[in-house]
C-alpha positions, 0 to 999 in steps of 0.5 A, spaced: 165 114 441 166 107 440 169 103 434 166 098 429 170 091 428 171 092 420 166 089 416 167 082 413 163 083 407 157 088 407 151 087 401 146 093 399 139 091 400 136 091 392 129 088 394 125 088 400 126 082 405 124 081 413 130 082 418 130 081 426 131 088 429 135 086 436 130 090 442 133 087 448 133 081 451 129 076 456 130 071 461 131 064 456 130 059 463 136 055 461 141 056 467 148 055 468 150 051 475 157 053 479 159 046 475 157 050 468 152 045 466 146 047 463 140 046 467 132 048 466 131 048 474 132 056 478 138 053 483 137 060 486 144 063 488 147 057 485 145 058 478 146 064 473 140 065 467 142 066 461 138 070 457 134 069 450 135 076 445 128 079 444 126 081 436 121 086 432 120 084 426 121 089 420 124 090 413 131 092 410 129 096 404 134 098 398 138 104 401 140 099 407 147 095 407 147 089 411 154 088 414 158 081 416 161 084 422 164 080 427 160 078 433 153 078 428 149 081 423 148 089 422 144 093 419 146 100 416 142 105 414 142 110 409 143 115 415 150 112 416 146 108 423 147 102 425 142 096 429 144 089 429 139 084 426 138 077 425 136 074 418 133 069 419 127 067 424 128 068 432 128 062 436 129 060 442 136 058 447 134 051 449 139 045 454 141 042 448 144 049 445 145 053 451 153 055 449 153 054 442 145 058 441 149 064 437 154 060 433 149 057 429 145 063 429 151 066 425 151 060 421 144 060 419 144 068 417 150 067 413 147 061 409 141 066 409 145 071 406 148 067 400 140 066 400 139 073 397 145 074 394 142 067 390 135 070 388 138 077 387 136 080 394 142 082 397 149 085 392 156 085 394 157 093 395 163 096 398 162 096 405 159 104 407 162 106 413 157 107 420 158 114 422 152 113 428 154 108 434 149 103 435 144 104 440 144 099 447 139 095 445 142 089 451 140 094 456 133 092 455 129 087 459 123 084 458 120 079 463 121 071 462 115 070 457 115 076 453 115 075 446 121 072 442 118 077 436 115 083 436 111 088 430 109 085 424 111 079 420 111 076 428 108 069 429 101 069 432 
């Protein structure tokens, strides 16, 4: 079975907010060259795609703790499960973030929560302990133009 880094910090959810449940990933259209530049052109072989994650858009609800571990955001359900989520809206791996996309998601999310510990959405907890591991949502692939955010509270 596998283990959890431990929590920096875990939350409880007091007041329903929309989270980003991470689904899978998809092509971004953003490659890395054999000299390691980013470059939005296919060289084939000479090139390897990075990759966008893909989202479904959905609610925390009281009951859920959400967990600063390292590496991102995770969700922790009532039942002890656990999803890695993003906070903060999706947006896509572009040239001028291409190495530096999921540090500044991570500092946006933790800004974010700082957020809704202000206004009284999140409050600091004990960390609640995972007993399932997460599911291998980076195994799915979804076509280079699928949607960025699925389900609802997704944009149109």
């Amino acid at each position: 079975m596998r283990t959890h880094a431990p929590a920096h910090r875990a939350l409880d959810v007091v007041l329903p907010f929309t989270i980003y449940l991470v689904i899978g990933r998809r092509p971004s259209g953003i490659y890395v060259d054999r000299s390691l530049k980013a470059t939005t052109e296919d060289g084939g072989p000479d090139t390897q795609p990075l990759w966008d994650l893909v989202f479904e858009a959905a609610k925390a609800n009281p009951g859920d703790q959400v967990q600063d571990r390292p590496g991102g955001i995770v969700l922790v359900g009532r039942d002890g499960g656990s999803r890695p989520v993003q906070l903060t809206p999706p947006s896509a791996r572009s040239l001028e973030n291409a190495f530096t996309h999921a540090e500044r998601v991570l500092a946006a999310d933790r800004a974010e929560v700082e957020r809704l510990v202000a206004v009284g959405s999140l409050a600091i907890a004990p960390v609640r302990r995972i007993k399932q591991p997460p599911l291998p949502t980076a195994k799915v692939m979804f076509a280079g133009d699928h949607p960025l955010v699925t389900g609802r509270g997704a944009p149109a």
